[in-house]
N, C-alpha and C positions, 0 to 999 in steps of 0.2 A: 476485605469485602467478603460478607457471606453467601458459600455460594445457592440459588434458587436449585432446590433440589428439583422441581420440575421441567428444568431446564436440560438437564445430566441422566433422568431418572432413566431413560430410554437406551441406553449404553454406559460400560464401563471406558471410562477417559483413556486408558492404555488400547483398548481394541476400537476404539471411535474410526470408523470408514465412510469412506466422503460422501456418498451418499444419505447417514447417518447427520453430517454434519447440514449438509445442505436441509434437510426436512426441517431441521432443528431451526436452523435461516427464516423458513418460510413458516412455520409456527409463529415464530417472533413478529412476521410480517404482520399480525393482527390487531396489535399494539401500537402504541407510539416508540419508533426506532430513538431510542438515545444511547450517547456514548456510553454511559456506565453497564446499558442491559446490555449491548455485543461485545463490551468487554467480560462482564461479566460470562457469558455464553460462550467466548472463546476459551476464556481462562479453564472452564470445565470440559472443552471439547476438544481436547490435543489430539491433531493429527498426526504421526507420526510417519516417517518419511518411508516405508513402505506401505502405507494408505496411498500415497503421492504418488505412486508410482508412475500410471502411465498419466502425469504431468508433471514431469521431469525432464526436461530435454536441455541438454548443455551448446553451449559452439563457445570460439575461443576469440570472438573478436565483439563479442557485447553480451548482458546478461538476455533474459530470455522469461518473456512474459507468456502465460499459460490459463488460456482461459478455464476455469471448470464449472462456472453457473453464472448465470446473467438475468434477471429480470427489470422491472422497473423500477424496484427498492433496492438489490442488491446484485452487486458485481463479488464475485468471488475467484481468486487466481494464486498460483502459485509464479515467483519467479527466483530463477535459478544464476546463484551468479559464480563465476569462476573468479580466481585468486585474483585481486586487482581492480575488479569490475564494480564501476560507480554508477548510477546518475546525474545528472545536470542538477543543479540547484534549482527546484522547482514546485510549484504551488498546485494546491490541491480544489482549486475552483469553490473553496470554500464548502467542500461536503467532509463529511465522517467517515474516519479511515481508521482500520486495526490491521497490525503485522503482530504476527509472531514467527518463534524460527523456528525450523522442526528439524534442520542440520548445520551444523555449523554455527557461526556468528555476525551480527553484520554490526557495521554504526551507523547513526542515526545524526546528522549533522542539522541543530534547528536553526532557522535563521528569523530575522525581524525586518522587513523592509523598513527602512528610513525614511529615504527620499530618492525623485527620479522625475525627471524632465517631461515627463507624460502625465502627470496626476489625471488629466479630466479620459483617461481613458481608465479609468478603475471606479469604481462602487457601479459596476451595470448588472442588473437585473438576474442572478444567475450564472453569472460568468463574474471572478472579484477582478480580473481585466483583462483589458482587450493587449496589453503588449504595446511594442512600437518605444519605449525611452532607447535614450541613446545614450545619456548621462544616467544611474543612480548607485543609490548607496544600500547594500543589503550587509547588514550586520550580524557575526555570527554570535547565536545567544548559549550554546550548551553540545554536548556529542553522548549520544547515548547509546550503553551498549545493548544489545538484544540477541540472547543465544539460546542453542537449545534448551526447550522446556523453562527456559527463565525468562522473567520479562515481556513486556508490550510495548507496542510505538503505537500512537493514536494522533489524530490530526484532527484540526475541530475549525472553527469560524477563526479563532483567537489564533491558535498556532496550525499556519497552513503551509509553510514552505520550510521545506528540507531535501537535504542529499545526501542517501541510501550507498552504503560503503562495504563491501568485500577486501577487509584489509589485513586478512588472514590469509593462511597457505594452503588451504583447503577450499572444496566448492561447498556455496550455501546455499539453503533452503530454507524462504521466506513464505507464508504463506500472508493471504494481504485480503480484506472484503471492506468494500467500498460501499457508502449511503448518501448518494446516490450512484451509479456510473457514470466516468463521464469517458469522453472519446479526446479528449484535448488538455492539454495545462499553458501554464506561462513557464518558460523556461528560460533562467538568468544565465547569459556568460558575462562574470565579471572580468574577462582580460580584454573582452572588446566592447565592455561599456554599454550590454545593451539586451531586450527582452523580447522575449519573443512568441506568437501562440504557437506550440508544438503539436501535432497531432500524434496517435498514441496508435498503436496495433497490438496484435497477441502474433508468438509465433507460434503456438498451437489453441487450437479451441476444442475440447471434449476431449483430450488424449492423440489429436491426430495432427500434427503437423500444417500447417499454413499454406498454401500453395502461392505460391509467390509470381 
């Protein structure tokens, strides 16, 4: 893909600082947002993990979501996961998602729902569902890797649910911007059969920690 010199023209890719990157967000905000232009935007905009700085924050018992811009087109964040550290298998409310990594490596595990004993709680309005099966079947379709400076993960209408893997010996650095935000997903546990709406938090917003 070539990349839109006026996209890049305003920073060198190796010194891009978040600030830098956010403007460049909100430029694009005047357009029509689609997959190809924020990947393409990403791809020229590498943050590297002393940009990240204060949105970096580690703990040893779950990864760690880091807000560092938020409007009404775009959610921007970094999250931080230590050696081991997954996600649930879980949907992306049918909006436009871009990861890349700026330390380390993660995988990317995609799945396809099948089937599940709830259908008439899915296609509402905004939300691809409400949760609540007790029985279904999510089938794993692909694992993709995504590590420093290489690679993209993107999430669209088509492929909306996956689970985010730290299965390396080191801790990583994902950076992740969302079209639209949302504050919830559907969250699958396959060993008890059952789906559910999760609600989402950050444990820091701007560099500062969460007060809990």
């Amino acid at each position: 893909m070539a990349t839109n010199p006026a996209l890049a023209s305003c920073t060198h890719p190796l010194r891009t600082s978040v600030p830098d990157f956010v403007a460049g967000l909100r430029e694009l905000e005047r357009d029509l947002i689609t997959k190809d232009r924020i990947a393409e935007y990403m791809g020229a905009m590498t943050l590297r993990p002393e940009a990240l700085h204060d949105y970096v924050w580690w703990r040893d018992s779950f990864y760690t979501r880091n807000l560092i811009y938020r409007d009404e087109l775009f959610e921007v964040m970094t999250i931080c996961w230590s050696p081991g550290q997954k996600t649930a298998i879980h949907t992306h409310n049918g909006q436009l998602g871009w990861m890349t990594v700026s330390q380390g490596e993660v995988l990317t595990h995609e799945f396809h729902h099948t089937s599940c004993n709830a259908p008439q709680n899915q296609n509402v309005v905004n939300i691809d569902c409400l949760g609540g099966a007790t029985e279904l079947q999510i089938d794993k379709v692909r694992t993709v890797s995504c590590a420093e400076g290489t690679g993209m993960v993107t999430v669209d209408k088509l492929q909306t649910i996956h689970q985010i893997e730290n299965a390396g010996t080191t801790g990583c650095i994902s950076l992740h911007v969302y079209s639209k935000p949302f504050d919830s997903c559907i969250a699958f546990d396959l060993d008890h059969q059952r789906c559910y709406r999760r609600q989402l938090s950050y444990f820091s917003k701007d560099g500062h920690q969460v007060e809990k």
